[in-house]
GUVEXKE-566893 format. One record per residue (C-alpha): residue in one letter; residue number from 1; x, y, z; chain. Coordinates in Angstrom, 2 decimals, padded with zeros to 5 digits. Example, Ala and Ser with C-alpha at 12.3 -4.5 7.8 and 13.67 -1.06 7.14 Angstrom:
BEGIN
- residu	num	x	y	z	chaine
- A	1	012.30	-004.50	007.80	A;
- S	2	013.67	-001.06	007.14	A;
% end
This chain:
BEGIN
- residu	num	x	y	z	chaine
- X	1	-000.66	-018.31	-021.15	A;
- X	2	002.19	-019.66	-023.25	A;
- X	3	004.41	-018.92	-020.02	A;
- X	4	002.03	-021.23	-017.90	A;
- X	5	002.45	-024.12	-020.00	A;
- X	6	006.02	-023.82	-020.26	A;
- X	7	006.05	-023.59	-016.32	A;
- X	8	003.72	-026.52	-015.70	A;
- X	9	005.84	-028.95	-018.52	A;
- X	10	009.26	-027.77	-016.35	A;
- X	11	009.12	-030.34	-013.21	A;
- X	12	012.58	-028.50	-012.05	A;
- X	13	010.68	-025.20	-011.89	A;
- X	14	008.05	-026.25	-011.21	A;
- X	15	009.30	-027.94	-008.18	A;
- X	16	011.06	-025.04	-006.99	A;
- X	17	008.28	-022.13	-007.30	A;
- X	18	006.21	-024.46	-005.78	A;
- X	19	008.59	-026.13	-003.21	A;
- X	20	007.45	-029.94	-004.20	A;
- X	21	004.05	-028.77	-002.56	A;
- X	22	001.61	-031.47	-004.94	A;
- X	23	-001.47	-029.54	-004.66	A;
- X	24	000.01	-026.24	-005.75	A;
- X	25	001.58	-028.48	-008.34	A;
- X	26	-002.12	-029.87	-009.55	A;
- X	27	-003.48	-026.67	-009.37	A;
- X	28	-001.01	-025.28	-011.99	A;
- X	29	-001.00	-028.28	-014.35	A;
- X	30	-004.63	-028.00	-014.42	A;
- X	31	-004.25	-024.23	-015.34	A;
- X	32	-002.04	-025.05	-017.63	A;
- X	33	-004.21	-027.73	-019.16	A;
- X	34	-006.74	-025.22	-019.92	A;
- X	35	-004.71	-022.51	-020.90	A;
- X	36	-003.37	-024.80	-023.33	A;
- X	37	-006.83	-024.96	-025.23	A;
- X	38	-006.89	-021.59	-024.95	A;
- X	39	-003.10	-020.97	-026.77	A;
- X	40	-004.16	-023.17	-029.48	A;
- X	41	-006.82	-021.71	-030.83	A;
- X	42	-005.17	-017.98	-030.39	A;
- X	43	-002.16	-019.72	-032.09	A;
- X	44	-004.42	-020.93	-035.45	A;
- X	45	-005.40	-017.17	-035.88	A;
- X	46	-002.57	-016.51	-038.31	A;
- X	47	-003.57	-012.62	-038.49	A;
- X	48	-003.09	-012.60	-034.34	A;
- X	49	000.37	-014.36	-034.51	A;
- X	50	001.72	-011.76	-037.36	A;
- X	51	000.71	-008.83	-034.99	A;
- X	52	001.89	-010.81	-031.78	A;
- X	53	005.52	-011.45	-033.41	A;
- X	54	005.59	-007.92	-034.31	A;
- X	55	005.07	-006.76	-030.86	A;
- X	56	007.34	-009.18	-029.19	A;
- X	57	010.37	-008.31	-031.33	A;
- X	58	009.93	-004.37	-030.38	A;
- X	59	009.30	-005.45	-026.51	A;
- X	60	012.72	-007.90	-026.79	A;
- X	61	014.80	-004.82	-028.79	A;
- X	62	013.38	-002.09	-026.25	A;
- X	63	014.79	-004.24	-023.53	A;
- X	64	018.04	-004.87	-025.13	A;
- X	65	018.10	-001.09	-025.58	A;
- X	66	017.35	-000.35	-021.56	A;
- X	67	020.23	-003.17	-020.90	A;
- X	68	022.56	-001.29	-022.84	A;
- X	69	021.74	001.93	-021.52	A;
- X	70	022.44	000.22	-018.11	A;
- X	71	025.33	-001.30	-018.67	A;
- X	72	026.78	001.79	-020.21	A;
- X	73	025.81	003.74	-016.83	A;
- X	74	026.80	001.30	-014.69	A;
- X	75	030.89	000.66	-016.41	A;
- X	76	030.85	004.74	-016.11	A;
- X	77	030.36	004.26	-012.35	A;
- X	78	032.64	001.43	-011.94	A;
- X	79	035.63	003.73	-013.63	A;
- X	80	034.79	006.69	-011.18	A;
- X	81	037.06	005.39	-008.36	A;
- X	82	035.76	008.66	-006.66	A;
- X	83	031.50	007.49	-006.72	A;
- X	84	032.64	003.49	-006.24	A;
- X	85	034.68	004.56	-002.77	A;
- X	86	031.82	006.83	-001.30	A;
- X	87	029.01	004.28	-002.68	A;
- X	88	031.11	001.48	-000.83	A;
- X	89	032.00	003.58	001.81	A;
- X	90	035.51	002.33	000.59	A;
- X	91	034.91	-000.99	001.66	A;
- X	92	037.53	-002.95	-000.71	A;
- X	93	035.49	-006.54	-000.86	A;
- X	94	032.46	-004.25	-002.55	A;
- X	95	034.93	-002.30	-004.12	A;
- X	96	036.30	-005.88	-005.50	A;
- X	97	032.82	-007.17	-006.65	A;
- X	98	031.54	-003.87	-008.57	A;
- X	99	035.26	-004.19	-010.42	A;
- X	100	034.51	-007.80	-011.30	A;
- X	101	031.12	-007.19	-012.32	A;
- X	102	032.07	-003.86	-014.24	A;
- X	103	034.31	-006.59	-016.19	A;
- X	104	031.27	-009.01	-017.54	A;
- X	105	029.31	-005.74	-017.95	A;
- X	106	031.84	-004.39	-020.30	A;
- X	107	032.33	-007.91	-022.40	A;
- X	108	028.33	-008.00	-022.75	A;
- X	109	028.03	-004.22	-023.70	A;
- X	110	030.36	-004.70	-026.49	A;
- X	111	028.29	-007.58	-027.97	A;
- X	112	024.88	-005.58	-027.69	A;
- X	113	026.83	-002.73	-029.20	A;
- X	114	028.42	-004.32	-031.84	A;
- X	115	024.59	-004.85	-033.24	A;
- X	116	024.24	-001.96	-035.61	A;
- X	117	020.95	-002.31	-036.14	A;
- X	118	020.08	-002.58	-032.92	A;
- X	119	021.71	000.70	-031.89	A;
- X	120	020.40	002.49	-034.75	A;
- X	121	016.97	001.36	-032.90	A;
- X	122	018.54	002.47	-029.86	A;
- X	123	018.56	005.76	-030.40	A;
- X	124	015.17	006.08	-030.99	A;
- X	125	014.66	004.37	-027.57	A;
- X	126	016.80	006.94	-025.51	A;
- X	127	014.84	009.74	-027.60	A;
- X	128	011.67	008.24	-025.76	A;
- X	129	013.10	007.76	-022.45	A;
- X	130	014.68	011.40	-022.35	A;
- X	131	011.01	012.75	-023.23	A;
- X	132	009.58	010.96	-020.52	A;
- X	133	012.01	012.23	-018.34	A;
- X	134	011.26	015.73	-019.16	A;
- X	135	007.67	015.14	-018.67	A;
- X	136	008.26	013.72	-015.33	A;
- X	137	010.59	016.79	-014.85	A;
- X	138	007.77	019.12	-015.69	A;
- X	139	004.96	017.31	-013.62	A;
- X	140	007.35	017.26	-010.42	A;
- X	141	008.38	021.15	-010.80	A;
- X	142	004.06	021.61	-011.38	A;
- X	143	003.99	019.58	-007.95	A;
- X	144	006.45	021.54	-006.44	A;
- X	145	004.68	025.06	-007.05	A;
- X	146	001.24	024.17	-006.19	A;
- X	147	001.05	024.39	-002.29	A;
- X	148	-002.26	022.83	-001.96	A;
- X	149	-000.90	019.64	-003.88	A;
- X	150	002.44	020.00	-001.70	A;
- X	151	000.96	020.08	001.89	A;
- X	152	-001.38	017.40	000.93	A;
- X	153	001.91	015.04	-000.04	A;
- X	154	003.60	016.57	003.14	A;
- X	155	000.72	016.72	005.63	A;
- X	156	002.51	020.34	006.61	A;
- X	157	005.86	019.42	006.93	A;
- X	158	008.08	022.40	006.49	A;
- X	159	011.22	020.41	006.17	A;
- X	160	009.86	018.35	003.53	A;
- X	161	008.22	021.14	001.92	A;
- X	162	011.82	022.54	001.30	A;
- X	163	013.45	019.77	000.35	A;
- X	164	011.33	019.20	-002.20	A;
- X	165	011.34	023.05	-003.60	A;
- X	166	014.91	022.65	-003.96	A;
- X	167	015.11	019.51	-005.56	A;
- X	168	012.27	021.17	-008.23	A;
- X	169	014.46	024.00	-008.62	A;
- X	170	016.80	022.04	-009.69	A;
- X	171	014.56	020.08	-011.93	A;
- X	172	013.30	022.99	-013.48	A;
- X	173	016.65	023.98	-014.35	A;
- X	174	017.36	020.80	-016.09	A;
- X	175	013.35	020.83	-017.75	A;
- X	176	014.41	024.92	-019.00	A;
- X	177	017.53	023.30	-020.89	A;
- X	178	015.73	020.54	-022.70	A;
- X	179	012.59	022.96	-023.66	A;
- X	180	015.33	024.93	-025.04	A;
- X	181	016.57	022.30	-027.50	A;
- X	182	013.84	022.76	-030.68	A;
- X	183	014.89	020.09	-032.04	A;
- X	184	014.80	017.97	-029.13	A;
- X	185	011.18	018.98	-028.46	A;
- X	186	009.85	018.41	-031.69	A;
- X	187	011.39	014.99	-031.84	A;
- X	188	009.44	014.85	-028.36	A;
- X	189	006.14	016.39	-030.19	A;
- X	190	006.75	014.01	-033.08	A;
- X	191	006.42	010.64	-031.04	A;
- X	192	004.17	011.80	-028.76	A;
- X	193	002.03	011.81	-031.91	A;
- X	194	002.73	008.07	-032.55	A;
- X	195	001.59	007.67	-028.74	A;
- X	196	004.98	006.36	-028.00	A;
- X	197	005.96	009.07	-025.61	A;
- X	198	002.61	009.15	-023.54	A;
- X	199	-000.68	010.49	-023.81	A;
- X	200	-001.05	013.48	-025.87	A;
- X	201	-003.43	016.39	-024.65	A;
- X	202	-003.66	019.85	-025.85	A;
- X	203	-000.98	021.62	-024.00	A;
- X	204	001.63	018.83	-026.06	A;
- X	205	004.84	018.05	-023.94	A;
- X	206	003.97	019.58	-020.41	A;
- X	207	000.79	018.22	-020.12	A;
- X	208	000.31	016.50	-017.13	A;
- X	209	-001.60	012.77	-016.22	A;
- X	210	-005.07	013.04	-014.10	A;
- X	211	-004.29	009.33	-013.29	A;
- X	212	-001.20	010.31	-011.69	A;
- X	213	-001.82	011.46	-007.44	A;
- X	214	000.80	014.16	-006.42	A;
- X	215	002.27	011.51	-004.45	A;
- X	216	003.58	009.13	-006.99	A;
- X	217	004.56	012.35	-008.89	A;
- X	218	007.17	013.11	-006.12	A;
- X	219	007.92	009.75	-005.63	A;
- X	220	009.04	009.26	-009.21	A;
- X	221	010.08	011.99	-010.70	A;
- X	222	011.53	013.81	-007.18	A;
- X	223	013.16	010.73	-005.36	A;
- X	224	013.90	008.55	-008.61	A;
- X	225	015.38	010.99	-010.91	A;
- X	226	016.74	013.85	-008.95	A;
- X	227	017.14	012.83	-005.18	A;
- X	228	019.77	009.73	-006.42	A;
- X	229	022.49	010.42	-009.00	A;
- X	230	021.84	008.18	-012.00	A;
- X	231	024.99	006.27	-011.57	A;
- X	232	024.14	005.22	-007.92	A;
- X	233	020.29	004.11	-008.88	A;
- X	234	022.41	001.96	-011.45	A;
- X	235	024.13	000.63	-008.69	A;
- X	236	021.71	000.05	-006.31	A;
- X	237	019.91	-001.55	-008.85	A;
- X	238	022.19	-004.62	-010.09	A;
- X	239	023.88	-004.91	-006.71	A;
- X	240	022.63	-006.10	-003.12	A;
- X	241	025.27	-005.67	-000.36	A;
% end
């Protein structure tokens, strides 16, 4: 709500989402004017604001955490001459723009880590992501092996069929090494407890999401984290050539 009433009171905005069209414009003002009721009373509930203020601080130091973490990935692939040439397909004008942009990544990465008390947060951050990952890990490899799940996300394709058993072979590589780590999966165990690392079930870090289809399973965990290095994703990501 608070975000519609700063829209509606910003004419330039305004103007621009709605390209000067007046009606859209009086349809969000008077949104807004409602909303606004709304926000004030929510806003007199001291209790509520507390708990909200709480909550938006984590969400604003979880994001400055994933910018960090992106940043970092992203200068590693602009120093890899070898991944910026075969990315670009050596074209030197992209090759020029990732070098200029690896620059202003680097001068805002050092402010962000220069914040030790954000990076001591940080690391509690990465802790989360890197459980998620193996539980992603673990649900595509589950995928992988059942071949009633797999023909249903293939409708029979062979070809695809394979390509996905290798790419879960080599997920289930990467899953064996982090289950192997004790400590790792009892950090894992420990926030999963919090809920902060998913929904916990009894069968702890490799249980697996009914709300998830197979599909999305293999479109997340297969494509997304093993079918694109890292570094590339990072690219494609900040960069549209």
């Amino acid at each position: 709500m608070s975000k519609l009433v700063e829209l509606a009171s910003n004419t330039t905005k305004l103007d621009e989402i709605t390209k000067n069209n007046a009606t859209k414009i009086a349809e969000i003002q008077s949104k807004a004017s409602k909303a606004s009721t709304s926000l004030k009373t929510l806003e007199s509930n001291s209790t509520l604001m507390a708990a909200c203020a709480v909550i938006d601080a984590q969400e604003a130091e979880d994001d400055q955490c994933q910018e960090t973490f992106a940043l970092q990935r992203f200068v590693k692939f602009a120093a890899n001459s070898t991944a910026v040439a075969s990315a670009t397909k050596n074209n030197a004008t992209k090759i020029a723009k990732i070098a200029t942009e690896s620059s202003k990544a680097a001068t805002k990465l050092q402010t962000l880590t220069s914040n030790s008390t954000l990076q001591a947060a940080c690391s509690v951050v990465m802790q989360k992501d890197e459980c998620n990952t193996m539980k992603k890990l673990q649900k595509f490899v589950d995928v992988a092996n059942n071949a009633t799940k797999l023909a249903q996300v293939t409708k029979g394709n062979t070809t695809k069929e394979a390509e996905i058993k290798a790419k879960a072979a080599t997920a289930q590589t990467k899953l064996t090494a982090m289950e192997g780590n004790a400590t790792f999966v009892a950090a894992c165990t420990a926030l999963q407890g919090k809920g902060t690392a998913g929904t916990s079930s009894s069968d702890g870090i490799k249980s697996t999401s009914a709300k998830n289809s197979a599909a999305n399973v293999l479109r997340n965990a297969g494509a997304g984290a093993i079918g694109l290095s890292t570094t590339l994703m990072v690219f494609l990501g900040l960069f549209a050539f």
